[in-house]
C-alpha positions as CSV (number, residue, x, y, z in Angstrom):
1,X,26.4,-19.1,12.0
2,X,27.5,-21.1,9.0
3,X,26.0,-20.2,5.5
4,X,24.0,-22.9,4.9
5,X,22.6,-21.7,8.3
6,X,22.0,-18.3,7.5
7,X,20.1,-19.6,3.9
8,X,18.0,-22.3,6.3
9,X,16.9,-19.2,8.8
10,X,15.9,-17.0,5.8
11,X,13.7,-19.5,3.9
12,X,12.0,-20.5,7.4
13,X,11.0,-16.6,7.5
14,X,7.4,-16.6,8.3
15,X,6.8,-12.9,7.2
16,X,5.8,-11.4,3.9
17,X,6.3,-8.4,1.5
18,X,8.2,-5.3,3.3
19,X,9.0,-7.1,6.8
20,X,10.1,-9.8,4.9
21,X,13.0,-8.0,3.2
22,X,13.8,-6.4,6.7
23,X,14.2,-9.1,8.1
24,X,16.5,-10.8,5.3
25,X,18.3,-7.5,6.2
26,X,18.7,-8.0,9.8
27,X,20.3,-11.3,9.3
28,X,22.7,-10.6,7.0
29,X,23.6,-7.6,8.7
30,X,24.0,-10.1,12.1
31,X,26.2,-12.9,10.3
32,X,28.0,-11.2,7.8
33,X,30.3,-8.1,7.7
34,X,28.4,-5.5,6.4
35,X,28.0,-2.0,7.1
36,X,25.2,-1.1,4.7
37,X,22.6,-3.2,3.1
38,X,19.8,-2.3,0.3
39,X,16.8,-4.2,-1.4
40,X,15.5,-1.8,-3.3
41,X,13.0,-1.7,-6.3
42,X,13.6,-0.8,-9.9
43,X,11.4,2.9,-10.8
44,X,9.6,2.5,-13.9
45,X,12.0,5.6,-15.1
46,X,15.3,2.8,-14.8
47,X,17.0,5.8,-13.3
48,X,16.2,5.0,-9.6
49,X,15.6,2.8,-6.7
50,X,12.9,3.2,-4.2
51,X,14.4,1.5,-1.3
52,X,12.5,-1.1,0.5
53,X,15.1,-1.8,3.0
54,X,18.0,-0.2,3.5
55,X,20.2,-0.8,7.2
56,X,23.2,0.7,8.7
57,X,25.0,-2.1,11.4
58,X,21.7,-4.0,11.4
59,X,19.6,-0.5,12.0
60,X,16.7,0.1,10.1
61,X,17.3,3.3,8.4
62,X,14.0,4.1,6.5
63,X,13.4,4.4,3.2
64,X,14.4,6.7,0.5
65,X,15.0,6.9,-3.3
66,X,17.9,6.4,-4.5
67,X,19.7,7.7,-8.2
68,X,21.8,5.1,-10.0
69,X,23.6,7.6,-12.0
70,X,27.3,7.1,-11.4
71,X,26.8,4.7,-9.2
72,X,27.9,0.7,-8.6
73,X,24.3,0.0,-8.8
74,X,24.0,1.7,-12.0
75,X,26.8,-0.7,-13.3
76,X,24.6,-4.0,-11.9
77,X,21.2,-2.9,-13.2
78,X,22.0,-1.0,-16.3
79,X,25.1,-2.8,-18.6
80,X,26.4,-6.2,-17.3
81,X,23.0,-6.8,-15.2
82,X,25.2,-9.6,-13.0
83,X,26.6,-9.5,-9.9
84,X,29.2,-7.5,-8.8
85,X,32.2,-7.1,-6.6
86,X,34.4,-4.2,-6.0
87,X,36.2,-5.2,-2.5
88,X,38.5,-2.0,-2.4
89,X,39.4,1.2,-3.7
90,X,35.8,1.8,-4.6
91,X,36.2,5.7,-4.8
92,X,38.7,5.3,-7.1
93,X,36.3,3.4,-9.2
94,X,33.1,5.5,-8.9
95,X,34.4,8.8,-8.8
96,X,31.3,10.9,-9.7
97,X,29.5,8.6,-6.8
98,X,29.2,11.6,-4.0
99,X,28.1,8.7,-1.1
100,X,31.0,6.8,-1.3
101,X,33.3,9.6,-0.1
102,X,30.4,11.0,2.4
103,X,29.7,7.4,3.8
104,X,33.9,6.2,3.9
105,X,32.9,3.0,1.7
106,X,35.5,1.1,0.0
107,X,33.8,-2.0,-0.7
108,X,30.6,-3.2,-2.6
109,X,28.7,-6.1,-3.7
110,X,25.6,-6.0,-6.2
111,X,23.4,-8.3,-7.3
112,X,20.5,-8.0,-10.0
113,X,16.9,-9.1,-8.8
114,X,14.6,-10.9,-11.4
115,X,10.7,-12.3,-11.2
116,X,10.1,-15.1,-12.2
117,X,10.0,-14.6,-15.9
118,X,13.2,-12.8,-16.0
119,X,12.2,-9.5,-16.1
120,X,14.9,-6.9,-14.2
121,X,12.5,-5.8,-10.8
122,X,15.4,-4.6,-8.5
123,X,18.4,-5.1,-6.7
124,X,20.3,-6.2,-3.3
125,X,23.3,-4.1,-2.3
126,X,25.9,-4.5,0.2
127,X,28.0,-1.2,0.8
128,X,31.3,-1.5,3.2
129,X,33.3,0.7,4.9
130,X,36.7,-1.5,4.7
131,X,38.3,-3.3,2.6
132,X,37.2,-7.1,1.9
133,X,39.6,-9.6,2.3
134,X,39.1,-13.0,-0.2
135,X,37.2,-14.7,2.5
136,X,34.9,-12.3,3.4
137,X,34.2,-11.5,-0.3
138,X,33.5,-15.3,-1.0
139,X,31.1,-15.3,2.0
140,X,28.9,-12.2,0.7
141,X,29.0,-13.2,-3.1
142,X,28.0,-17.1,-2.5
143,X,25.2,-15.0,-0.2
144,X,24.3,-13.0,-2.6
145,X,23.6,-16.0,-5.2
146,X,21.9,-17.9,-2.6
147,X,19.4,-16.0,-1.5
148,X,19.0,-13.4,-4.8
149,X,16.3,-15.7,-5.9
150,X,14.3,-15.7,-2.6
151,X,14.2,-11.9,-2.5
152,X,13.7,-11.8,-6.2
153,X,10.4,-13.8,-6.0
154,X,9.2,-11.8,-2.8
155,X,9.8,-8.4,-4.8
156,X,8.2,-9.9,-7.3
157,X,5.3,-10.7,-5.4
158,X,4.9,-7.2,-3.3
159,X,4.7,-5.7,-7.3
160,X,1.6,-7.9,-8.3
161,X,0.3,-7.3,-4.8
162,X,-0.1,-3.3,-5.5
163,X,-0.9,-3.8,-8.9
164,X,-4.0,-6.1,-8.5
165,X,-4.9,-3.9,-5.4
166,X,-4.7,-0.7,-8.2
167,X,-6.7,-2.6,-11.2
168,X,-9.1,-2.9,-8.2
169,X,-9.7,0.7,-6.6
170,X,-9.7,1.6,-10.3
171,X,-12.6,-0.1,-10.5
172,X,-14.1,1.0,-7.5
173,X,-13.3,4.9,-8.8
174,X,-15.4,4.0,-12.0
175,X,-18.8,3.6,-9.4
176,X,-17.7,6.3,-7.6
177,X,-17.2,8.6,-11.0
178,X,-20.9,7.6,-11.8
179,X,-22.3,8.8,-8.8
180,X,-20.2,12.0,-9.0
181,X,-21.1,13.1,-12.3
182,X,-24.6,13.3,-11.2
183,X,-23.6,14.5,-7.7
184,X,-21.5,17.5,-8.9
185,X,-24.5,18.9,-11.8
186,X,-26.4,20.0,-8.8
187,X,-24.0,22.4,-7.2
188,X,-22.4,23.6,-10.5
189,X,-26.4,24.4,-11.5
190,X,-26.5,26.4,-8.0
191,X,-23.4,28.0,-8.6
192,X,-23.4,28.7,-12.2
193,X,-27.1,30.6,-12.0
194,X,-25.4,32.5,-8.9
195,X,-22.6,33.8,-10.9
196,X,-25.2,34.6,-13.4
197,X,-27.5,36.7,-11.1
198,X,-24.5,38.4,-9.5
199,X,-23.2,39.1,-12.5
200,X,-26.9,40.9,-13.9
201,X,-26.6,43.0,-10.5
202,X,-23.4,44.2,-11.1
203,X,-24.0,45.1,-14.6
204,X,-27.0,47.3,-13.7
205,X,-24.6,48.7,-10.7
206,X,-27.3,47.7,-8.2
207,X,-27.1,46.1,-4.4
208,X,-29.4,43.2,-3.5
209,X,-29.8,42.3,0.2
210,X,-29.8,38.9,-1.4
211,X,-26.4,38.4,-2.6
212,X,-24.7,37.5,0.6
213,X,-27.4,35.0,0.7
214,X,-26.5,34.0,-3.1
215,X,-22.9,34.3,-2.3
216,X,-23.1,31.9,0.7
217,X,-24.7,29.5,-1.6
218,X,-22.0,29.7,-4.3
219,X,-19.1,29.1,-2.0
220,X,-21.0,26.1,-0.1
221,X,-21.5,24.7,-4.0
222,X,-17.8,25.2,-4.7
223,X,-16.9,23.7,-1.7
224,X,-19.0,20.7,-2.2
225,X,-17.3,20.0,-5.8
226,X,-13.4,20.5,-4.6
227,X,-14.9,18.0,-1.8
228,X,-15.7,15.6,-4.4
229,X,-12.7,16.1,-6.3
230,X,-10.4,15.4,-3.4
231,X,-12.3,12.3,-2.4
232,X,-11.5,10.9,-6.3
233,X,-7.9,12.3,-6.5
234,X,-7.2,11.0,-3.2
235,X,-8.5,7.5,-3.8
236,X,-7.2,7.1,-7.2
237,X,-3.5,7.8,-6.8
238,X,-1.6,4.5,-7.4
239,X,0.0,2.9,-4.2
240,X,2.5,1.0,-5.8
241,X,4.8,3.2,-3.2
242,X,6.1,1.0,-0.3
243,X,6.7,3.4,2.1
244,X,5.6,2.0,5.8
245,X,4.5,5.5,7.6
246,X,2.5,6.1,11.0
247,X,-1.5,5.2,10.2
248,X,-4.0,6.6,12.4
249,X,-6.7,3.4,11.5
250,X,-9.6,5.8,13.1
251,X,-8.9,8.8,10.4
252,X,-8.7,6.2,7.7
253,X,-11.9,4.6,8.6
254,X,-13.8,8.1,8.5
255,X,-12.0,8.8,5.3
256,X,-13.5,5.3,4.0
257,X,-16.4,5.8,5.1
258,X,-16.4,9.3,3.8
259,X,-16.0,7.8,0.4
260,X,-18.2,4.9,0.5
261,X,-20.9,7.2,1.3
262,X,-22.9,7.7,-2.0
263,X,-23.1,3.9,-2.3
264,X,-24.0,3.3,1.4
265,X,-27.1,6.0,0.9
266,X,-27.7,4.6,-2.7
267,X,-28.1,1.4,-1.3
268,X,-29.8,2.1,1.9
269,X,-27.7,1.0,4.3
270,X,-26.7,2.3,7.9
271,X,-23.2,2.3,9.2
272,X,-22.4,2.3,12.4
273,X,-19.2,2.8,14.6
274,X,-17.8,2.4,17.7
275,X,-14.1,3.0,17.5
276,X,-12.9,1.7,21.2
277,X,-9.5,1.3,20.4
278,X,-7.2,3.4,22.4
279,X,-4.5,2.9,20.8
280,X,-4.9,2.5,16.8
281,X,-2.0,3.6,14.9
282,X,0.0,0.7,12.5
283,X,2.3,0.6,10.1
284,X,1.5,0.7,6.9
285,X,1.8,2.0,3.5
286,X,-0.7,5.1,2.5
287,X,-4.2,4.4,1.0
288,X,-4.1,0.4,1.9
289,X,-6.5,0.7,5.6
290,X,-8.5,2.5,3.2
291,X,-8.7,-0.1,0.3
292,X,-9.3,-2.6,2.6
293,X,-12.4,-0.9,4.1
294,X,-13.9,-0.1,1.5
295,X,-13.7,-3.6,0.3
296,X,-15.0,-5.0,2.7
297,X,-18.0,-2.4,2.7
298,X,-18.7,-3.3,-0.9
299,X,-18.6,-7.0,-0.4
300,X,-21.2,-6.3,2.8
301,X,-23.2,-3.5,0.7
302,X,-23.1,-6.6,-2.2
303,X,-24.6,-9.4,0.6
304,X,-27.6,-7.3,1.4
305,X,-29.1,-6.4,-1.1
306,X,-31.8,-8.3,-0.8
307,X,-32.6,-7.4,2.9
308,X,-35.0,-4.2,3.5
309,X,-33.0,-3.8,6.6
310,X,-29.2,-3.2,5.9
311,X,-26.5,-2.4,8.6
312,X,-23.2,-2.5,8.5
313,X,-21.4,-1.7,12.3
314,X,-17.3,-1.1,12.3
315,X,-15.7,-1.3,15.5
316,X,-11.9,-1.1,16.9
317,X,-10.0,-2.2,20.1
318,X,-7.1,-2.9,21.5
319,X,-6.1,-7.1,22.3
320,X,-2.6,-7.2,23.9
321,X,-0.6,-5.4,21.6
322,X,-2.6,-5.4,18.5
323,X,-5.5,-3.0,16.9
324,X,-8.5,-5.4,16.1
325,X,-11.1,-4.2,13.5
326,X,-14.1,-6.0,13.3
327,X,-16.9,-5.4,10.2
328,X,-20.1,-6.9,10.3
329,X,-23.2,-7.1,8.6
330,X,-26.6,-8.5,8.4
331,X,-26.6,-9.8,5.1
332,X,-27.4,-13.2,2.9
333,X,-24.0,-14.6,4.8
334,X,-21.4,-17.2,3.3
335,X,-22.2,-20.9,2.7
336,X,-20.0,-23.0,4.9
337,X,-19.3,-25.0,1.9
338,X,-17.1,-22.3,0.2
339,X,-16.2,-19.9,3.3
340,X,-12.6,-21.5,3.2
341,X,-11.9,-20.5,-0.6
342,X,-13.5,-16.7,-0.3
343,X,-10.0,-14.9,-0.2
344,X,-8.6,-16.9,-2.9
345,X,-8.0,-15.4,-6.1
346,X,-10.5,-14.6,-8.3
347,X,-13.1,-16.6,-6.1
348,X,-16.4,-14.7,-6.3
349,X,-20.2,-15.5,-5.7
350,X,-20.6,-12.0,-7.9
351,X,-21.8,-12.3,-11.6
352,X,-19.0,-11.0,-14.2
353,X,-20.5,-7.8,-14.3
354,X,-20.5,-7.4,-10.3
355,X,-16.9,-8.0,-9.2
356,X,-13.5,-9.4,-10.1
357,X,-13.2,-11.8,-7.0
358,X,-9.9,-9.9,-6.3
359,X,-11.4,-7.7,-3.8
360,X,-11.0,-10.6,-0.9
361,X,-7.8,-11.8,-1.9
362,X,-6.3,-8.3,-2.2
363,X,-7.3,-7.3,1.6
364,X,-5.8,-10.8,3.1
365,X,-2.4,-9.9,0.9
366,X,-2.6,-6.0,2.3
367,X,-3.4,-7.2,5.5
368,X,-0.6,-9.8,5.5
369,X,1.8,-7.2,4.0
370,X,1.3,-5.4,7.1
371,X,2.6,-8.6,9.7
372,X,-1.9,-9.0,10.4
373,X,-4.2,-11.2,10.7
374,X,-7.8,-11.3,8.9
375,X,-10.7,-14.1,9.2
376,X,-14.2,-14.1,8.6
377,X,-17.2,-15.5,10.6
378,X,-20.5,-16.1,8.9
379,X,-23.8,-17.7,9.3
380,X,-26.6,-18.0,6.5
381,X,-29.4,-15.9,6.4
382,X,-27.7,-14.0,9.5
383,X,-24.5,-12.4,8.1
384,X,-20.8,-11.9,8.2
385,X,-17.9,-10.6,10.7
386,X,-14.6,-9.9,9.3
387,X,-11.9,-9.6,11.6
388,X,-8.6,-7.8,10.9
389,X,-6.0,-8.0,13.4
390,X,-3.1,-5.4,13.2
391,X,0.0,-5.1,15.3
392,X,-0.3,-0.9,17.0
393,X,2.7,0.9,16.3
């Protein structure tokens, strides 16, 4: 395959964010000589790279973090911040590099990754295990230039994905905090006067056939607050990591449901499940089947509040080889004359106060990260049905 060939099949890619950059990856690794390739993104510390796809003879390896101290990529990201070539002798070079001697390389090529304001986001690394000879090395750095663009703009792009989709749950977290602070006075009330009555009995060195009663009640308090606690630690941790791990879709859904439940009672509004999927594990980075569920329940819990009877129903099956998850509800329902902007960006039938209208538009870019599908059917005065389709690990 010719160059010009190789840039034509990239740019006709039709996938996004992380399988994007794996697949960039795979070809390279098919049509030029390479033993290792990286795309990796710049840590807000400027001393590492969390790797977004890193391949061994055109074998995913999985990710990992990688230190730039003393190393080639060090030289591209931190001084000259060009690209770089170092077709031989690259132990010589990069003594204090321990991978170079563990992996046998000898040659490297780096090249700097920018967004599209010119800000430094990450790199694109090419490590071999022989020595390049001058074609070969004008091959991978005319590669390199080509494409360094491409995957600069598509790193670029994953970053704003997980940043919006952050500056969202955040707000999210700021409703649940308001229900928590009134949620967690009742159990520290319970627990506190416990403390206090177990404390008088000890003091007067007396037994009570009521303490295990009032100790049972303290622990059950306790318990309900670390609960709490979990549910807002859990939720508010930044997913800015890429990682793709093994999701079981049915535990996230109970843990968004778990979470969604102060404003589900608030509001008056039944959920109901029937999770038929037999097989429901995906890909996908921590937290995001979460984000987009609860969403999605906001933007339903949102649509009926007007109703006096409010149900939501989440259910999960299995269509050839993909996990389908279906959310519907009986709410107000979207006019057909704006249903084909309502994942665009900062579309929103919500007053200022009410939402960002980035809570659509970050579950289609989550879902799409993730090589899915989602769409949305909805009649007036009946509801909506949003419909996420998933490729099962």
């Amino acid at each position: 395959m010719s160059l010009l060939t190789v840039i034509q099949t990239i740019s006709s890619l039709d996938e996004r964010g992380i399988f994007y950059l794996k697949e960039v990856s795979k070809i390279l690794c098919t049509e030029l000589p390479i033993n290792y390739i990286l795309i990796g993104s710049l840590n807000i510390d400027k001393q590492s790279v969390n790797s977004l796809a890193f391949f061994k003879d055109g074998k995913d390896e999985g990710e990992f973090n990688y230190d730039l101290e003393h190393t080639p990529c060090d030289i591209v990201l931190s001084k000259d911040k060009e690209l770089k070539c170092y077709p031989r002798n690259l132990e010589t070079i990069f003594p204090k590099d321990d991978y170079i001697p563990q992996l046998c390389l000898n040659a490297y090529y780096g090249c700097p990754l920018y967004d599209n304001v010119g800000n430094l986001i990450g790199i694109i690394a090419i490590f071999n295990e022989n020595e390049s000879s001058p074609e070969e090395e004008k091959n991978i750095r005319e590669t390199l230039l080509l494409i360094e663009r491409l995957i600069g703009l598509e790193l670029m792009q994953l970053k704003l994905i997980n940043q919006l989709s952050h500056k969202e749950r955040l707000t999210i977290l700021g409703q649940k905090l308001s229900t928590i602070s009134h949620e967690v006075a009742n159990p520290l009330t319970v627990l506190l006067g416990g403390l206090g009555l177990i404390n008088s009995i000890i003091e007067k060195e007396k037994l009570d056939f009521n303490l295990q009663k009032i100790m049972t009640n303290n622990l059950k308090a306790v318990d309900k607050i670390k609960s709490l606690m979990k549910e807002v630690l859990s939720f508010s941790k930044n997913i800015e990591q890429f990682d793709l791990v093994e999701i079981d879709v049915h535990r996230a859904l109970e843990s968004s449901i778990e979470f969604e439940r102060d404003f589900s009672i608030n509001s008056r509004v039944k959920i109901k499940q029937s999770l038929k999927a037999v097989n429901h594990s995906v890909l996908s980075s921590k937290g995001k089947i979460e984000q987009i569920v609860i969403n999605l329940i906001i933007n339903s819990i949102h649509s009926m509040k007007e109703n006096e009877k409010k149900e939501i129903s989440i259910e999960t099956y299995n269509s050839d080889d993909d996990l389908v998850l279906l959310i519907k509800d009986n709410g107000y329902g979207v006019n057909p004359d704006i249903i084909d902007h309502i994942f665009d960006n900062y579309f929103t039938t919500k007053t200022e106060n009410e939402g960002t209208g980035m809570g659509l538009s970050i579950c289609k870019s989550l879902v799409v990260e993730m090589n899915g599908k989602i769409s949305v059917k909805s009649k007036v005065g009946e509801g909506s049905e949003f419909k996420i389709e998933l490729p099962v690990n």
